[in-house]
C-alpha positions, -999 to 999 in steps of 0.1 A, spaced: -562 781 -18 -543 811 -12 -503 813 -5 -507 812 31 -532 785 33 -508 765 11 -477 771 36 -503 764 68 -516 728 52 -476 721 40 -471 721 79 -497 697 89 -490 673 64 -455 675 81 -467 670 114 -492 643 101 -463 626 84 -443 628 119 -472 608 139 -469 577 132 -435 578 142 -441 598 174 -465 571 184 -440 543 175 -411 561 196 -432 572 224 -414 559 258 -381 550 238 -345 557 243 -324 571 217 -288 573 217 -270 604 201 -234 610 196 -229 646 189 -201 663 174 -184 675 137 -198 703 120 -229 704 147 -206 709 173 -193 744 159 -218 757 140 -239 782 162 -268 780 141 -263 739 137 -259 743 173 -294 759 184 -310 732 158 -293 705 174 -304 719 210 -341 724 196 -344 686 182 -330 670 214 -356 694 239 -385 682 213 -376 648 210 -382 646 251 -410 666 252 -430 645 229 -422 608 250 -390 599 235 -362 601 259 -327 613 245 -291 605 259 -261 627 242 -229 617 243 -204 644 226 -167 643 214 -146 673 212 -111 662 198 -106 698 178 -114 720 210 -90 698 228 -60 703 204 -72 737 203 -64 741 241 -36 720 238 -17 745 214 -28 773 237 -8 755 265 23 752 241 11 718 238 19 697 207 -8 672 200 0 638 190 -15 612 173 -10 573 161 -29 560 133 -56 583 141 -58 582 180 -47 608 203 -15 599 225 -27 610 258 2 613 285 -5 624 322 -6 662 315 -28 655 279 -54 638 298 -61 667 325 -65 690 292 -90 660 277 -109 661 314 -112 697 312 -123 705 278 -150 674 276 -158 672 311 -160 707 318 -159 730 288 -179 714 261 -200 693 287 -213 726 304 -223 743 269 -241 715 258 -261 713 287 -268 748 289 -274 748 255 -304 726 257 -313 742 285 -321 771 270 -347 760 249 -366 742 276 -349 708 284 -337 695 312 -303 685 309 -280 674 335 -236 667 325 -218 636 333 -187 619 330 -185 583 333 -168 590 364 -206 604 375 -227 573 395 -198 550 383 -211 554 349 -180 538 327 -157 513 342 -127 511 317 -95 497 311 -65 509 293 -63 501 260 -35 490 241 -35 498 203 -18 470 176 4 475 151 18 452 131 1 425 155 20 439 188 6 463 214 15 499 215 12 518 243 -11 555 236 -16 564 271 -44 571 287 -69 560 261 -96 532 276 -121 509 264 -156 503 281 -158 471 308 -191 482 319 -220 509 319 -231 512 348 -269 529 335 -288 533 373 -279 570 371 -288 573 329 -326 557 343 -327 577 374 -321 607 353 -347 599 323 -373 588 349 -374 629 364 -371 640 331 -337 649 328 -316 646 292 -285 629 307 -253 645 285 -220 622 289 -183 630 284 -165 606 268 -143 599 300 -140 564 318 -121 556 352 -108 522 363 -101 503 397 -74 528 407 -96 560 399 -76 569 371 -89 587 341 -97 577 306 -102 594 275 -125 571 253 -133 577 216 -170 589 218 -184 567 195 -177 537 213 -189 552 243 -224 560 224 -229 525 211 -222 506 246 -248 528 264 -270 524 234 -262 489 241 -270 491 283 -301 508 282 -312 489 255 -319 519 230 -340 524 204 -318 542 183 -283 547 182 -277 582 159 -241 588 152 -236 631 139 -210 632 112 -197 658 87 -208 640 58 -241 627 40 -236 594 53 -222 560 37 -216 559 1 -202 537 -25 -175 531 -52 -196 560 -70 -198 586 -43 -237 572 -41 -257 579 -11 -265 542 5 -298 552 25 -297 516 44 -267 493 47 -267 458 60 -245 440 81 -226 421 57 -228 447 33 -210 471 57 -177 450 63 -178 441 29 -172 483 26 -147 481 47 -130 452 31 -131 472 2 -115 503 15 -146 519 1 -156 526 39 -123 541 54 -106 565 78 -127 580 102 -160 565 91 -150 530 102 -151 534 139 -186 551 135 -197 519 111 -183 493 139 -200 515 166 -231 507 149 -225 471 142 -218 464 180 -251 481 189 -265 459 165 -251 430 182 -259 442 211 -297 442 200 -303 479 200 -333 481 178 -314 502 143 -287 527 142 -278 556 123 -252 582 105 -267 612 94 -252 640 80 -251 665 110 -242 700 86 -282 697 79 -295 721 108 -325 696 125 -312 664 108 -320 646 137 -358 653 136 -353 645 95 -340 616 98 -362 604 124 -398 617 115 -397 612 78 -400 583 58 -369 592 33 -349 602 62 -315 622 49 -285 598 61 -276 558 64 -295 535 88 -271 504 93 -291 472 100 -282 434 106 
C-alpha cells in the first residue's frame, strides 16, 4: 500500500469510527456555548463554523449560545468606560448594559451567524428578547450571606423554546445572546453558561457542550479527568481543586444534568474542530460530566 492509499484508508476508518455515533445522534439537539480562545482565533473560528454547519447537515440539530465579556470591556474602554467587576461578575449599570446589548446582541451575534453562514448553514441571531425567548429576573449576588446589588445582571425564569423548534424544524441553527428581559421589558445581561444549560434543559438536549480555554477538568495533579461524576464534581469544588471560572461551567453542567439532558461536556475549545473530536471519537479530547 502506497503513501496515498495509506492517507485515503486513514480517512475512512475516521469516518467509519464517526458512524455509529452519527446514527446515535441523528434527530438530536445539542447545546453549545461558544466562546474563549474559539471566539478570537480566526482559524479556531472557521473550525468552529465548519463543525456546527456539519453537525446539522448530518441530522443533528445544533443551538449556539456565545458569550463575549472581553469584546465588551474592549468597547467599554473605547467609550472611556471603566469596567467593573465583583467576585468575578460584571457590574452592569444603565449605560453598561446598552454596551452589553450591542456588542452580544449585535456585534458578536451577527458574526457568528454570518460566520456559519458562510460555510453553508443556516443560521438565524437571537436574543432572548426574540419570540420571548428568556424571561428573567434580576439577580442579586451574596456576600457574606446578604444581597449585593450588581445591576443589570438576571437569572433565567423561563425559556420560552417555540421559536428554538420553529427554527430547527426549517432548518435553521438558532444562535442566542446571552440577554434576558423581564415583566417591565427591561434588559438583562446573563452569564452565558447558565443561559446554555437552561435551554439545554428546555429543549431537552442531547448534549450540552460548554467551549473553554483549557483541556478540561483536572485534579490535584494537573491530570486530565476524561469523565467526572456527580459527586465527584462537588467534591472538586469542595476541594478548591475545581475553582474560579471553571465552577459556573461545572454547575451549568450539573443543572442540565438535573434537568435530564442526556450528558454534558467541557472541551478544550483552542483544539480547531474539537467539537467534532469530542463528539465522533471514542477518546473524545475534554471532560464529559455525568450523574
Amino acid at each position: 500500500m502506497n503513501e496515498i492509499e495509506q492517507t485515503l484508508l486513514e480517512k475512512a476508518n475516521i469516518l467509519v469510527e464517526a458512524l455509529p455515533y452519527i446514527r446515535k445522534f441523528y434527530g438530536k439537539t445539542f447545546v453549545i456555548k461558544y466562546g474563549g480562545a474559539a471566539q478570537k482565533d480566526p482559524s479556531l473560528k472557521d473550525a468552529f463554523a465548519q463543525d456546527i454547519v456539519l453537525l446539522n447537515f448530518i441530522g443533528i440539530k445544533p443551538i449556539v449560545v456565545h458569550g463575549g465579556g472581553p469584546k465588551i470591556t474592549e468597547f467599554m474602554k473605547k467609550l472611556d468606560k471603566e469596567p467593573q467587576f465583583i467576585h468575578g461578575h460584571r457590574v452592569t449599570d444603565k449605560e453598561t448594559m446598552e454596551i452589553v446589548e450591542m456588542v452580544l446582541g449585535g456585534v458578536i451575534n451577527k458574526e457568528i451567524v454570518q460566520l456559519i453562514n458562510s460555510h453553508g448553514g443556516k443560521a438565524v441571531g437571537l436574543t432572548g428578547k426574540d419570540g420571548n425567548l428568556l424571561k428573567t429576573k434580576k439577580k442579586y449576588l451574596k456576600i457574606n450571606n446578604e444581597e449585593t446589588d450588581i445591576g443589570f445582571v438576571g437569572e433565567i425564569e423561563e425559556v420560552c423554546v417555540d421559536v428554538l423548534e420553529s427554527l430547527q424544524d426549517k432548518g435553521f441553527i438558532p444562535v442566542v445572546a446571552p440577554i434576558g428581559f423581564d415583566k417591565k421589558g427591561q434588559s438583562y445581561n446573563i452569564n452565558a453558561d447558565t443561559v446554555a444549560s437552561a435551554i439545554a434543559v428546555a429543549v431537552k438536549a442531547e448534549k450540552l457542550i460548554l467551549l473553554t480555554d483549557v483541556k478540561g477538568i483536572t485534579d490535584e495533579n494537573n491530570n486530565h479527568i476524561p469523565t467526572l461524576k456527580n459527586e465527584e464534581a462537588l467534591k472538586l469544588i469542595e476541594q478548591q481543586i475545581i475553582s474560579g471560572g471553571m465552577i459556573p461551567k461545572v454547575y451549568a453542567c450539573l443543572n442540565a444534568l438535573k434537568g435530564e439532558v442526556r450528558k454534558t461536556h467541557i472541551i478544550d475549545g483552542r483544539i480547531p474542530h474539537s467539537l467534532l473530536l469530542e463528539i465522533f471519537t471514542q477518546k473524545g479530547i475534554g471532560t464529559e460530566l455525568i450523574f
